[in-house]
Each structure stands twice: as structure tokens, then as C-alpha cells.
C-alpha positions in Angstrom: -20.1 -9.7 22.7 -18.1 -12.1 20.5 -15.2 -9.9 20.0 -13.4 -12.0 16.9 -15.6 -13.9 14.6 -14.0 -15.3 11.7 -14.7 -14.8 8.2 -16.5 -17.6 7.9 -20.4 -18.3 8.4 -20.8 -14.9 8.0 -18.6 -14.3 4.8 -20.2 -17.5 3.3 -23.5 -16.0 3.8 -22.2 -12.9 2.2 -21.1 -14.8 -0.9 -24.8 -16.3 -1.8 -26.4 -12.6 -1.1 -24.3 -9.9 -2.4 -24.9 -8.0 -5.3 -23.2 -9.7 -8.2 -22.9 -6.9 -11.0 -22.0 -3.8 -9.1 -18.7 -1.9 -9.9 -15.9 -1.1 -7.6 -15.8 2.0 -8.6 -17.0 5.2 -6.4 -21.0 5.9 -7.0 -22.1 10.0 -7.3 -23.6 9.2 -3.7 -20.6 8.0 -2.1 -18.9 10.9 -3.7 -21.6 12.8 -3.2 -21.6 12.4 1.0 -17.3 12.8 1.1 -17.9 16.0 -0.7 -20.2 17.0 2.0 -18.4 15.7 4.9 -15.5 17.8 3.2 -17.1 21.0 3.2 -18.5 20.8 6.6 -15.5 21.2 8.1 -13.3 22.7 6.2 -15.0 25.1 3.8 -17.2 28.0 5.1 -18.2 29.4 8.5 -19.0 26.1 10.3 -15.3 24.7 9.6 -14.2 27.1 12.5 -16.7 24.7 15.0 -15.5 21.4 13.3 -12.6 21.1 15.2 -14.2 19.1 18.0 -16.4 16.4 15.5 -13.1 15.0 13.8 -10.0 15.2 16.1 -9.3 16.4 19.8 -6.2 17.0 22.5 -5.9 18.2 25.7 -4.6 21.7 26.2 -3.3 22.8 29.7 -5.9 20.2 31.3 -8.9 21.4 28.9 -10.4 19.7 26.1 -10.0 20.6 22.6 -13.2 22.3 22.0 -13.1 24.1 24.4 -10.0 25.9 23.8 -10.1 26.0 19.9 -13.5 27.7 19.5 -12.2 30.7 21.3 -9.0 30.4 19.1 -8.3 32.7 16.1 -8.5 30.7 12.7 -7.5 31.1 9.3 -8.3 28.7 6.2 -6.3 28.0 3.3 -7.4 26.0 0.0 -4.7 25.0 -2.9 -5.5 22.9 -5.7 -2.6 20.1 -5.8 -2.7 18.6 -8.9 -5.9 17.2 -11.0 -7.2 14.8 -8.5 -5.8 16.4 -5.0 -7.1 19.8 -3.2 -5.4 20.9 0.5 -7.3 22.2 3.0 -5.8 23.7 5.8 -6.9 25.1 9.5 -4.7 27.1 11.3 -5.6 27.6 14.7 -3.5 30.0 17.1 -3.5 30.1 21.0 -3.2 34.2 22.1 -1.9 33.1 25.1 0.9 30.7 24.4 1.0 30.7 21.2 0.3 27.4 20.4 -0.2 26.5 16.4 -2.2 23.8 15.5 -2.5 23.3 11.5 -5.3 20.5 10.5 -3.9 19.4 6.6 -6.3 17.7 5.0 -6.5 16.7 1.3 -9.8 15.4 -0.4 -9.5 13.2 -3.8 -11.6 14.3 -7.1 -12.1 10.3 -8.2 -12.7 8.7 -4.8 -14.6 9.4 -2.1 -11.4 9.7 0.2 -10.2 12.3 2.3 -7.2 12.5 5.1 -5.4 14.9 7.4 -2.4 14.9 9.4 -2.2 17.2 12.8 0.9 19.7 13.6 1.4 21.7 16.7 4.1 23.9 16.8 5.3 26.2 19.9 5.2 29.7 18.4 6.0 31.2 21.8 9.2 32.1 23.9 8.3 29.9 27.1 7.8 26.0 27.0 3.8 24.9 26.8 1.4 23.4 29.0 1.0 20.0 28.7 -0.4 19.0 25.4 -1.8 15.1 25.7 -4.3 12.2 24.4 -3.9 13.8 20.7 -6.6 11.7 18.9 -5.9 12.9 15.1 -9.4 11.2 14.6 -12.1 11.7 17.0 -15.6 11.1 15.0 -19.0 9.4 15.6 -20.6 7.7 13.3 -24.5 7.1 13.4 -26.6 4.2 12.2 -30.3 4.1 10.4 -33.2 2.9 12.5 -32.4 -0.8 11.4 -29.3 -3.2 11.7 -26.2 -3.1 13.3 -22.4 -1.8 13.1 -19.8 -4.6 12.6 -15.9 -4.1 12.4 -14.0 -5.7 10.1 -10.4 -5.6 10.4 -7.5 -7.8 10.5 -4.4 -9.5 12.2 -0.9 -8.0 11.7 2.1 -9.8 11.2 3.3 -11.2 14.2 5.1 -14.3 12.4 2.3 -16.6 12.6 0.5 -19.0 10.4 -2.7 -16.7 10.3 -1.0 -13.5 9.3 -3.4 -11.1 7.5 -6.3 -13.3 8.7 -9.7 -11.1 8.6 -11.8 -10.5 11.6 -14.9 -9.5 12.1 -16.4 -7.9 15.2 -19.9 -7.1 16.0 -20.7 -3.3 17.8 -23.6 -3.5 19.6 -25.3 -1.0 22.1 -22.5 0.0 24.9 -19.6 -2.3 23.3 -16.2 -0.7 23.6 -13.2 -2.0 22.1 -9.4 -1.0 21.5 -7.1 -1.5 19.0 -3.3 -0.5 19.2 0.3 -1.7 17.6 2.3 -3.5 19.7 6.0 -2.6 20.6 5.9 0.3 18.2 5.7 -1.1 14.9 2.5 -0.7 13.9 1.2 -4.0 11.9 3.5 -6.2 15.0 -0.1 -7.8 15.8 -3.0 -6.0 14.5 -3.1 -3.9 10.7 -4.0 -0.5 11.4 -7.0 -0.5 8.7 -10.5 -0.7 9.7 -14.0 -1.2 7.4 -16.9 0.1 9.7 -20.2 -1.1 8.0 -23.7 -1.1 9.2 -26.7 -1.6 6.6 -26.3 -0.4 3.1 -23.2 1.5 3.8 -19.8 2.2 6.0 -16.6 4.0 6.4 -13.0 2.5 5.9 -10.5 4.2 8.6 -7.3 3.7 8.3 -4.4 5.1 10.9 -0.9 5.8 8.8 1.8 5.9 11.9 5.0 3.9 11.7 4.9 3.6 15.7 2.3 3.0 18.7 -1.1 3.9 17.4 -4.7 3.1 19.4 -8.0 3.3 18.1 -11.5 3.0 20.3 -14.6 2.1 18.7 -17.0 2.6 21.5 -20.7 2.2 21.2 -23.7 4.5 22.5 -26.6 3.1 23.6 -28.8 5.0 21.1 -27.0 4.9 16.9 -24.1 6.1 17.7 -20.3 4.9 17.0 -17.5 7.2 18.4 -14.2 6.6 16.7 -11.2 7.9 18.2 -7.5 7.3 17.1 -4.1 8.5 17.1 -1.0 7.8 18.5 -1.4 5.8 21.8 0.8 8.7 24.3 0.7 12.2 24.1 1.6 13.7 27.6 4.2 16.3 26.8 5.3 20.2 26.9 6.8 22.0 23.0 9.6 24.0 23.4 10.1 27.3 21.9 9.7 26.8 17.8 9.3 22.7 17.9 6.4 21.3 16.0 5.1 17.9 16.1 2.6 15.9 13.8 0.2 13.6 14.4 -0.7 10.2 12.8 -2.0 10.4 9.3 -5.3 10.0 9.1 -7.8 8.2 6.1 -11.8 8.5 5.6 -13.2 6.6 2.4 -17.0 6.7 2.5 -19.0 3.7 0.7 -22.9 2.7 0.0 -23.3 -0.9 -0.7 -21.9 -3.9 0.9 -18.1 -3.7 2.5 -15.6 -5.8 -0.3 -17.0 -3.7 -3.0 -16.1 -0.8 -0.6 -12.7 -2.5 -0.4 -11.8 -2.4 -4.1 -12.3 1.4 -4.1 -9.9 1.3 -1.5 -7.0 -1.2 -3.8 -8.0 1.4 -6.4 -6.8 4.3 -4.1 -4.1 2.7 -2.9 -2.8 2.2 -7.1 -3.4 5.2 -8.0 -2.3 7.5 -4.9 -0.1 5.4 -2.4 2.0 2.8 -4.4 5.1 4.5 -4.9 6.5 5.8 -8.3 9.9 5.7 -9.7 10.6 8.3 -12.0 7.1 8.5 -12.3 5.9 4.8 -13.2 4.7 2.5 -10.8 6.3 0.2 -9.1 6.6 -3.0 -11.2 5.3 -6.2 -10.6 8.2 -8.4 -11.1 9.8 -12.2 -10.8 13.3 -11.5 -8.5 15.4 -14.6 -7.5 18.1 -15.0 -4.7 20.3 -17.2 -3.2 19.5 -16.3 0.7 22.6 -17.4 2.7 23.1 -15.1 5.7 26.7 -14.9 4.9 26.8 -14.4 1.5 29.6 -14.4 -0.5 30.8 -13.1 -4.3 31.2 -16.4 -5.7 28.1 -18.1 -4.7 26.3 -15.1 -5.7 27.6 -15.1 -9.1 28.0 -18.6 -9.2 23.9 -18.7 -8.2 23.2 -16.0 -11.1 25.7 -18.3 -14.1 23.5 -21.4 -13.4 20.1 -19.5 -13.7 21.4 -17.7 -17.3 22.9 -21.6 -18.4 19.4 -22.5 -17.9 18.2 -19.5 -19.7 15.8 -18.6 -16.9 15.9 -14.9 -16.3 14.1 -12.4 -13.7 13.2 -8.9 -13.1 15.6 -8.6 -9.9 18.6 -10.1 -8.3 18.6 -9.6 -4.1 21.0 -9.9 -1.7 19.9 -10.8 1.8 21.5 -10.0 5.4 25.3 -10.4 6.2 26.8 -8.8 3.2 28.6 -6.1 5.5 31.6 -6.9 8.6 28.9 -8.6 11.0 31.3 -10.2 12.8 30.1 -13.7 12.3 26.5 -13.5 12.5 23.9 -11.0 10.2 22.4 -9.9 13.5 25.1 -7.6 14.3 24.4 -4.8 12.6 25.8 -1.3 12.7 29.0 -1.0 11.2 27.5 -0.7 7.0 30.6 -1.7 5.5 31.0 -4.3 2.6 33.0 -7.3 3.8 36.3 -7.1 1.5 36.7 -10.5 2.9 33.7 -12.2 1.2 33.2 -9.3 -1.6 36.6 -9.0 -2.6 35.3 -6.3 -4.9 32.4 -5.1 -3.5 28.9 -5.6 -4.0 29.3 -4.0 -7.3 30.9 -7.2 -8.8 27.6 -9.2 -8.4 25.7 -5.8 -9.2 27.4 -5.7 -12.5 26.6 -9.4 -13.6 23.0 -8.3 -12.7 23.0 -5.8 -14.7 24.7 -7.4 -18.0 22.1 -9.9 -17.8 18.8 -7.1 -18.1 17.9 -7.5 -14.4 18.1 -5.0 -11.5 19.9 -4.7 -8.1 18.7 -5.4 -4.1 20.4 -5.0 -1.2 19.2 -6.2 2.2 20.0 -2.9 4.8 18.8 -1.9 8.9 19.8 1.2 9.7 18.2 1.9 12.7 19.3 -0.9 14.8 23.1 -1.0 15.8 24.8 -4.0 18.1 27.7 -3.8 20.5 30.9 -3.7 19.3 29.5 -2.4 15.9 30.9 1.1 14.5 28.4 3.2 15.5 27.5 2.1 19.3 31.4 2.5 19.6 32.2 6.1 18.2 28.4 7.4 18.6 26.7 5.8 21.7 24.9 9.1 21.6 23.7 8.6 18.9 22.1 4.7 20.0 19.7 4.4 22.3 20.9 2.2 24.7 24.2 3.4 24.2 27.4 1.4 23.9 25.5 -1.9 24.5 23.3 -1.8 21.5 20.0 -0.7 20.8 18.1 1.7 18.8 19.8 4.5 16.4 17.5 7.5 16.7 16.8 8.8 13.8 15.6 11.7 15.8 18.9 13.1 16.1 19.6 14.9 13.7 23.4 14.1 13.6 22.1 10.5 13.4 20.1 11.0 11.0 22.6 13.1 8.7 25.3 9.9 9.3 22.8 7.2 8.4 21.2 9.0 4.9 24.8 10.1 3.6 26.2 6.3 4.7 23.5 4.7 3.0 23.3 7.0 0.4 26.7 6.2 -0.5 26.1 2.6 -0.4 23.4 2.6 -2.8 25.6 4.7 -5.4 29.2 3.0 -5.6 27.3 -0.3 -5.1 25.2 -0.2 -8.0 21.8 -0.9 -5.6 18.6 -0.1 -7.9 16.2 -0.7 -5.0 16.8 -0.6 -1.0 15.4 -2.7 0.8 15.1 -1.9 4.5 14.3 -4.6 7.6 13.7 -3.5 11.3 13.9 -6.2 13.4 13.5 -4.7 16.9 10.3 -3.3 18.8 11.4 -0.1 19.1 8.8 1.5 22.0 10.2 0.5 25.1 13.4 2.8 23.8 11.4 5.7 22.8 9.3 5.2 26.2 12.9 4.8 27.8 14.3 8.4 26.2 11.7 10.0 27.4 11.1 12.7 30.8 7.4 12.6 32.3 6.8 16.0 30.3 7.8 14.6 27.7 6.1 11.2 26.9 5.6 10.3 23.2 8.0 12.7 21.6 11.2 10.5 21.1 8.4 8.4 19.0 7.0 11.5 17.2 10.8 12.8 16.6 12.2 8.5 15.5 8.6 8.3 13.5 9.1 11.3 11.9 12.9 11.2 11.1 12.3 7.5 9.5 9.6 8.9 7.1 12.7 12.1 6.2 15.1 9.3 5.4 13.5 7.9 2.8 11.9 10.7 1.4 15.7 12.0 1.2 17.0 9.2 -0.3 13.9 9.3 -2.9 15.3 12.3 -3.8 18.7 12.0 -4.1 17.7 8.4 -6.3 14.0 9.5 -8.2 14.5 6.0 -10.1 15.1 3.9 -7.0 12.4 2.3 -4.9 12.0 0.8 -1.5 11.4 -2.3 0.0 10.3 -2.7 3.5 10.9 -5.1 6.0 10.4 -5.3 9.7 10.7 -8.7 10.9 8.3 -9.7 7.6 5.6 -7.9 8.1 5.3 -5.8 11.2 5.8 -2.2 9.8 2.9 -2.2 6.8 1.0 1.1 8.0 0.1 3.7 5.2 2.8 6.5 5.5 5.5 3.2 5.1 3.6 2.3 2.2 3.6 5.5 0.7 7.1 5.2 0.2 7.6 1.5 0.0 6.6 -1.6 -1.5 6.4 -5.2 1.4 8.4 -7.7 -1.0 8.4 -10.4 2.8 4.6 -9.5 3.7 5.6 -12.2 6.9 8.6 -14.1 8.0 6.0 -17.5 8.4 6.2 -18.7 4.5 6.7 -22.2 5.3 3.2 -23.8 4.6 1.3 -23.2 1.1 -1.7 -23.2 3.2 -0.5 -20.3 5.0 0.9 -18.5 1.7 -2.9 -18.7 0.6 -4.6 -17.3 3.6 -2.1 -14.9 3.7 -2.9 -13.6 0.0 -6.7 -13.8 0.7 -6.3 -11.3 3.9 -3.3 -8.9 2.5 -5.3 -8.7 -0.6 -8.2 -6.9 1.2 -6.2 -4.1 2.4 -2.3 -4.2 0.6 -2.4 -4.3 -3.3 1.0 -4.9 -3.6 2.7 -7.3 -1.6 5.7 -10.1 -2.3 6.9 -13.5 -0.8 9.6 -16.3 -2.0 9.3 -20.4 -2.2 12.3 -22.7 -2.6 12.4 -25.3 -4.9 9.3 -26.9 -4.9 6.3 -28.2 -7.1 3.2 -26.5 -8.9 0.9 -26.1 -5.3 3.8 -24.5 -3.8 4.1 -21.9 -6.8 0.7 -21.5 -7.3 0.1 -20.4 -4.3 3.2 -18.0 -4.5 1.9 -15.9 -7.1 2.0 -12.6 -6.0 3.0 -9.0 -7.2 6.2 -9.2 -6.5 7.0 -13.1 -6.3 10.9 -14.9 -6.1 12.1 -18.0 -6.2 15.8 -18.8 -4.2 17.4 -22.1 -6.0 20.8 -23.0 -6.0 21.2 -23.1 -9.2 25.5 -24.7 -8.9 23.0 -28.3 -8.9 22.2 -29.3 -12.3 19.5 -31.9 -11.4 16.9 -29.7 -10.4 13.4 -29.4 -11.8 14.0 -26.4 -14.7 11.5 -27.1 -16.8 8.9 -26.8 -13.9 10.7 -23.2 -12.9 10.3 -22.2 -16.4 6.9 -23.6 -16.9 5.4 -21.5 -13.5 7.6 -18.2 -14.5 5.6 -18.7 -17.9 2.6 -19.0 -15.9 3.4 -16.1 -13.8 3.5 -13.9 -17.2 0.2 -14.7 -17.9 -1.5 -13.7 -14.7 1.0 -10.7 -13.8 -0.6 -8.1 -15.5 -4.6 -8.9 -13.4 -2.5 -8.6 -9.7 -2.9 -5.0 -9.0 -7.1 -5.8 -10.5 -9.6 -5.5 -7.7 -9.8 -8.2 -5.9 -12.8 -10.7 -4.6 -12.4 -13.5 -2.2 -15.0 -16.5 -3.4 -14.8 -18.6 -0.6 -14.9 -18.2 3.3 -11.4 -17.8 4.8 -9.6 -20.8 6.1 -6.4 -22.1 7.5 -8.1 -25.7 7.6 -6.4 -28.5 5.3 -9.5 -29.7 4.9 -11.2 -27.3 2.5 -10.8 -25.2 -0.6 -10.1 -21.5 -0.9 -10.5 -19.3 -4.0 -10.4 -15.8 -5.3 -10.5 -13.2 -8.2 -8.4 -11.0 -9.7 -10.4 -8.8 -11.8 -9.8 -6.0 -14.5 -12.8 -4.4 -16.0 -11.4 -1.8 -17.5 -10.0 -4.7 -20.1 -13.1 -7.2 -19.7 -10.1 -9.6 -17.9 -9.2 -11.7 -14.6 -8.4 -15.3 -13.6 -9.7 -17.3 -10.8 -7.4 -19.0 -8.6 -8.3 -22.4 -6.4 -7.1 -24.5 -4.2 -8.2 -27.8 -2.8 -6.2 -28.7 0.4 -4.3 -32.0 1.2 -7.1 -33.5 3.3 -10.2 -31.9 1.1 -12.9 -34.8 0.2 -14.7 -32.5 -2.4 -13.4 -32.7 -5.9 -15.2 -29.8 -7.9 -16.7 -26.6 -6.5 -18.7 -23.9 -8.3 -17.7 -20.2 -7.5 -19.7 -17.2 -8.4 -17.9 -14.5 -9.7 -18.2 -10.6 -9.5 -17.4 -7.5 -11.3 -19.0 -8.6 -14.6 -21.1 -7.9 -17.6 -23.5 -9.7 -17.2 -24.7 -9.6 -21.1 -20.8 -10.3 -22.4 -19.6 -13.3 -23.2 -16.6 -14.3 -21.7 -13.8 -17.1 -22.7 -12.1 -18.9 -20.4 -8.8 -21.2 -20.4 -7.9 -23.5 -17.4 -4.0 -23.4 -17.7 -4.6 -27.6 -16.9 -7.4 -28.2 -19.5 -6.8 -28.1 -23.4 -9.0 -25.5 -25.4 -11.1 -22.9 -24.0 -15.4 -22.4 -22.9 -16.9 -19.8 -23.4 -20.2 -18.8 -20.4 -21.6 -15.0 -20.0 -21.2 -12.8 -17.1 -24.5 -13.7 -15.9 -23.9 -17.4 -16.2 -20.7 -16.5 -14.1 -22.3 -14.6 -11.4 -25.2 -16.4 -11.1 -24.8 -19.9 -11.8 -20.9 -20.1 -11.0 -18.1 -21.0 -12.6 -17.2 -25.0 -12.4 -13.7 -25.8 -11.4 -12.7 -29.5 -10.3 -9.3 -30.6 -9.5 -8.3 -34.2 -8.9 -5.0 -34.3 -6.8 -4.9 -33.5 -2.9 -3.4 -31.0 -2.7 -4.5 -29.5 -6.3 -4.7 -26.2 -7.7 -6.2 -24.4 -10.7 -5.9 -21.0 -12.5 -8.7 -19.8 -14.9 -8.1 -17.0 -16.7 -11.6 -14.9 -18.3 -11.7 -12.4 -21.1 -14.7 -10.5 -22.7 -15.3 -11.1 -26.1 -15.3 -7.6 -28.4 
């Protein structure tokens, strides 16, 4: 079995067969079979035997179903809001006194439903050992016809094919495993999978800002068993502790996969992205300096040269090294503001920023701490790895208490609108490190789930602010992060427009809302830089550089900004070869509106290409600009789709944007 097959043949094949006209949006079937799958196994009498089909544990050396169909249940419905109802299953151990609560919510407008796991020790002794917790343990089944294929993706591990789609076939007997690597849980692979098989699929996604695995293993008859959760479980509860599980996501689909895929971007808008004071997260232009030892005046020298050239963006960051770090970013743990290099604080440069309309953002990493830094030298108890450096464990819950109110503090007599927060350090061999042989996997569970209690505390405590997230780029983009947090560095490889596109073409499958920056640098460069959260970093103290280009692309930028969060369709096979084009669509039909973007590469020998659009009316008429190509053309949706739309570019490399809007 080929276990990796890029998105290539197979996606080109896709793109001459798929259906052109077909909405994202959910179809009564699809919502149809989630509302069934739903009530089979948590509504009614058979919910009390479901236990088993969709997650499983070991108990005291016996499996799961064993143990839970002789346990006592109890079931639980609320209506959360408009669009959201809870299910829970409580299951109680008589002997021991084990609890085990299944959560699950189900979604009105999509055909979506998740659950998390929680076991709690409700007893007075320690329990038997609890292990291989798979929060999702299902099998799927095939028709008589046709095959299951896997399509999922690379992670970020900082290299140029970050986010790159993959595509692996599951035939009769295949097994294959998926997991995070070093505990951050998009380090190599992304923890979202599409399974399809003829005419229809399930996405699966793992939410679990640590060491998750999944198995896909194949039957020899038309069966796929899933099974997923956080890699190790061996461990005893003590008297009234309670653990959780990984979150887990179903989203059922009919038709082919990258229609499936914008129902998911829709999901992720309208449940996941976070939002401040109860608006979304805006797409924005930010700019920055980026030195690594940043210092008042250059910051607000930086900020003067970009108002003298009445150039002005959403947000103004502040990188690493803005605390006492001892000579180097890299040391972190002692979250003080140099008085050395910020005389007056952050709150100086925070204040220009805010005279001048724009908003605050301040580089932090809380959970790693150096030697010789403040807190590995008045709390080694607190670090994991002591005195020398290592991880804070936000597990403790001293630790944790220090690191919300420090940061918290921080953030309000710095005048920081929005936090951003890196993690560059694989975290698992300290969690494996920490823990006993009874007790493997629960400094994770306790790290995992303290993380997700900071931010959700610091949300509170600042409902306007939002986050940005950063682990070494990339490496920490699983669901429950993005629940709270928006990727403004999707990867720390941005050096190569090529890689820039590829990147947007695989992110954009899975992540609606990403962000990445470009220097100063030419139209290619910024065209392929366009993303929902885009910055530029010039320094702006030279008066010689290129400002009507910066103003032109920002101008540009304004244009598109508003089709980013659309649904999204790739338009030509995947490629990190200079030697072809790559295109997509952003598309918003609840407007009629979208653009096309293209790209031929530096060493690409074809001139023109026709691209075949989706997502339209086919009877509307539709004009369309090409932002280098006086006047407009008008072509229907049918022309579009069928035919293709015509876009030629002369320079190597070259680029084009063409915007499309239905005429009333």
C-alpha cells in the first residue's frame, strides 16, 4: 500500500469530474444521518449499549464494554443555545466508584457532533488501573463498490511543505497510525482527518494540545475501525480527581470530500473562531519591526516612519526579547519589561499605537522557563526540570495561579489588546519524565488541561482581548487551541513565496483563519502573503523604500479581505515545484462574490491556464476585474464552471487576482 500519495494525479482527476454547482452547505441527508447517529447513542434505551461503538478504556484489565453494560446510567439533555444541545452519559462503577461522563453536543445547522470523556474517582481508595482511553473508537462501513481513502495532512514541523495534503489509500487489512510528535500536537502531522469512500465520508478531527494517536485499521470485509485519543493512558485516580479525555469531532458528508470540507470552514466560523466581546476575530493588516531585542525607540521610531508615509494597520506587534532575557530572547522565565530598553514600559509604544487607531501585541511563553531565570530560581518546583530549566507545569496549581495573575498583570498596565503566546519546547519527554508507572499520561492530562484554564481565565478577566498562538510557528494548531486562539505564524519556514502558496492551499483545507508576514519585497511576494491575518515588518527609519508598492498591495488587500473567511476551493493540483502554476478560490455565495488567485512559478513555460470554478449559479451572470487588466468581462456561472475562467500572466514568476460578483 502506497501510504502517502500526493495531491496530485488524483486531485487533478478530481478537478475535471467533480460536481461543479453543488453548495457547501449541509444537505437534509447529511443532516439527516448525524441526527441519527445522534440519537443512537445518546437518546433512548439503546444509548445505555452505545458505549462500546464510539469510545473505549480499559478498566482493572477489562475492556470497556464489558464493564459499562453492567454499570448504572443516567442521561441528561440541555438545550445550549439556538444551534447547540448537550448530551450527557453518566456511567457509575458500584464497586469503585468510578464516574465516567460522555459530553457530547450536536449542532442544529451542521451535521457535526463531538464529545469529550471525564473520569473522576468518586471513591475513598485509589482505582485500578485505568488505560488505552480511546475517546473515539468507531467503525465505519463501505457500500458494495469502491474504496476508503484518507486524506489528511502534514503539520508544521518548519519545513517547506508545511500543511501539504496527503492522501492515503485503505484497502482490505491496511493499518496505519497517526500521532503528534513531542507533545504538541500539529509538530509533524495536523490532527484532522477526511475519511471518504464513494459518494460520502466522515471528517474526524482529534482536539488535544498534547500526544494524540489515531488507528485507521482496515477489515477484510467493509469495515474501517477508527480509534483515537490520547497516545498513554496507564494510570490509577485518586480519591475525587477527574480527568478528561481528548475532544472529539464527527461531521458526516454525501458528495465528494472538498465540498465536505467547506462545511467544515463553515463550522469552524461559526462555532470555533474565537469572539471578542462577541464579534469575530478580525481579519486584519498588522506590521512589526521584529528585532529580538527590541527597544522603545526603534519601536516608535518604526511606527513615525509608517504614519509619515500615511500607511496605517490594524495592529502593531512586539516580538520576543522585550523582557530581562539576559542577552538572548531564548531565556525566558523572568516576565519583566526591560527598564533598560523600555525605559517606560511597553505602554509607551502601546500608547503611540493607540493614538494612531491601531491595537496592541505582545510576544509572551509562559510555560517554558531557563536557568538563571526568576522562576527556575525561587520555584524549581514549580519547573519541570527544576533549577536547570525546563517546562513550568501548568499542572500545579500554584504554577498556574503565578503565571495567569503575572501575565494578567502584564496585559493590563501594558496596554496589550491581544496576547500572543509561543511554545517552543516539545513538552512530552517532561510530562513522560514527571510521571510514576501508575501514573503514565496524567502530568499531560493535568499540563493539557491547565493550558486550556489559562486562557479561558484570562478570556475572562479580558472578554475584549484575543489570542494569538504560537508554538515554534505552527506546531500547536489542534481544535481546543483554536477554540480559543487565532495562528497569526501558521510556520516558522516563510522564506520562499512558493512555500507561502502551498502553505495557503493546505491550511486552507482545514484552518480558516490563519496569518504570516513578508519583508520588503515585490507584488509575487505580497500576493502570495495575502492571508486573514497578513503583516508586513519594514523599517520604516529608511526613506528610499518602495511605499507606493506597500500602499498599492494594502489597497489590494482591502479588496479581497472581506472573501478570506469564504469557502474555499483549490483549482489546481498541489505543488511545491517551480515549475508549474497553482490556483484557488475564495468564494462567498451568500453575496454572489469571490476572487481567484494564480500563480505561475519562476521556471513555468505555460503562459495562460483555464481554471474551472465552483460554488456558482450557474444561470447568473457574473463580472469580473483582473486587478492587472483595465475594465471588467462579464461570463455566467456556467461558462465559469464549465468552460473555465482564462487567466494568463506574462512575467516568471507572475501572479493574478480576479475578483467575481453576481449581477442583481
Amino acid at each position: 500500500m502506497k501510504t502517502r500519495l500526493l495531491l496530485g494525479i488524483v486531485l487533478a482527476a478530481w478537478l475535471l469530474s467533480a460536481p461543479l454547482a453543488q453548495a457547501a452547505g449541509p444537505t437534509p441527508g447529511e443532516m439527516a444521518e448525524a441526527r441519527q447517529w445522534v440519537a443512537a447513542r445518546f437518546e433512548g434505551a439503546q444509548a445505555a449499549k452505545a458505549a462500546g461503538p464510539f469510545f473505549s478504556f480499559t478498566y482493572d484489565g477489562k475492556p470497556s464494554a464489558e464493564g459499562l453494560a453492567a454499570w448504572e446510567l443516567k442521561r441528561a439533555v440541555r438545550s445550549l443555545d439556538d444551534q447547540r444541545t448537550q448530551y450527557t452519559l453518566t456511567y457509575t462503577d458500584p464497586k469503585t466508584g468510578l464516574v465516567v461522563r460522555c459530553v457530547g453536543v450536536a449542532y442544529r445547522g451542521f451535521p457535526t457532533v463531538e464529545w469529550t470523556l471525564y473520569f473522576k474517582n468518586t471513591g475513598s481508595a485509589d482505582t485500578p488501573i485505568l488505560s488505552d482511553i480511546r475517546a473515539l473508537d468507531v467503525r465505519l462501513e463501505r457500500g458494495a463498490e469502491g474504496e476508503f481513502l484518507l486524506h489528511h495532512g502534514v503539520g508544521s514541523p518548519c519545513q517547506p511543505n508545511d500543511y501539504q495534503p496527503l492522501e492515503t489509500p485503505l484497502p482490505p487489512k491496511a493499518a496505519m497510525r497517526i500521532t503528534a510528535a513531542g507533545g504538541r500536537p500539529t509538530n509533524s502531522d495536523l490532527s484532522y482527518f477526511n475519511v471518504e469512500w464513494p459518494k460520502q465520508g466522515a471528517i474526524v478531527v482529534v482536539g488535544w494540545p498534547g500526544q494524540w494517536a489515531a488507528d485507521f485499521t482496515r477489515d477484510e470485509a467493509a469495515g474501517l475501525q477508527i480509534r483515537a485519543g490520547q497516545e498513554t493512558t496507564h494510570f490509577r485516580l485518586h480519591p475525587g480527581e477527574e480527568v478528561r479525555s481528548p475532544l472529539i469531532v464527527l461531521q458526516f458528508y454525501q458528495g465528494d470530500w472538498i465540498r465536505a470540507q467547506n462545511t467544515w470552514r463553515r463550522w469552524m466560523v461559526a462555532h470555533n473562531i474565537p469572539r471578542p466581546s462577541g464579534q469575530l476575530v478580525p481579519t486584519h493588516y498588522a506590521a512589526c519591526f521584529g528585532n529580538l531585542q527590541p527597544r522603545a525607540e526603534e519601536e516608535l521610531a518604526i511606527i513615525n516612519g509608517f504614519l509619515r508615509e500615511r500607511i496605517k494597520f490594524d495592529f502593531w506587534i512586539i516580538d520576543a526579547g522585550w523582557y530581562t532575557d539576559r542577552g538572548s530572547w531564548v531565556n525566558t522565565g523572568t516576565w519583566e519589561v526591560d527598564a533598560q530598553r523600555f525605559p517606560r514600559g511597553l505602554r509607551e509604544v502601546a500608547d503611540r499605537v493607540h493614538a494612531n487607531g491601531m491595537k496592541f501585541i505582545v510576544w509572551f511563553e509562559p510555560e517554558r522557563a531557563t536557568a538563571g531565570s526568576w522562576l527556575a530560581e525561587n520555584h524549581p518546583e514549580w519547573v519541570i526540570g527544576g533549577k536547570k530549566g525546563g517546562l513550568v507545569n501548568l499542572g500545579n496549581r500554584e504554577a498556574w495561579t503565578w503565571v495567569v495573575n503575572r501575565i494578567d498583570g502584564l496585559i493590563t498596565s501594558q496596554g496589550i489588546d491581544a496576547y500572543r503566546q509561543d511554545f517552543n519546547i516539545d513538552p512530552l519527554a517532561y510530562w513522560k519524565a514527571n510521571d510514576a508507572p501508575d501514573r503514565q499520561g496524567i502530568t499531560e492530562i493535568g499540563h493539557v488541561t491547565g493550558y486550556l484554564a489559562f486562557w479561558d481565565e484570562l478570556l475572562r478577566r479580558h472578554p475584549a482581548m484575543w489570542i494569538d498562538t504560537c508554538a515554534s510557528g505552527g506546531r500547536r494548531n489542534d481544535l481546543e487551541t483554536l477554540r480559543r486562539s487565532v495562528p497569526l505564524l501558521r510556520s516558522d519556514f516563510f522564506t520562499t513565496p512558493t512555500a507561502q502558496q502551498s502553505q495557503t492551499y493546505g491550511i486552507s483545507l482545514w484552518i480558516p483563519y490563519y496569518g504570516s508576514g513578508l519583508g520588503e519585497s515585490d507584488p509575487y511576494w505580497f500576493r502570495s502573503c495575502i492571508f486573514p491575518a497578513s503583516r508586513v515588518g519594514w523599517d520604516t527609519r529608511k526613506t528610499d523604500l518602495d511605499y507606493p508598492l506597500l500602499r498599492r498591495m494594502l489597497a489590494e488587500y482591502r479588496q479581497v479581505e472581506p472573501y478570506l473567511l469564504g469557502d474555499f476551493y483549490p483549482l489546481t493540483p498541489y505543488s511545491l515545484e517551480n515549475t508549474v502554476w497553482m490556483a484557488w478560490q475564495f468564494d462567498r455565495p451568500e453575496t454572489g462574490e469571490g476572487m481567484v488567485q494564480a500563480f505561475r512559478r519562476p521556471e513555468s513555460g505555460t503562459d495562460s491556464i483555464r481554471v474551472r470554478l465552483r460554488g456558482l449559479d450557474p444561470d447568473a451572470v457574473y463580472r469580473l476585474a483582473n486587478f492587472d487588466v483595465t475594465g471588467t468581462t462579464e461570463m455566467t456561472g456556467r461558462e465559469l464552471q464549465e468552460g473555465g475562467l482564462p487567466i494568463a500572466i506574462k512575467d516568471r514568476p507572475g501572479s493574478a487576482i480576479v475578483t467575481y460578483k453576481r449581477k442583481r
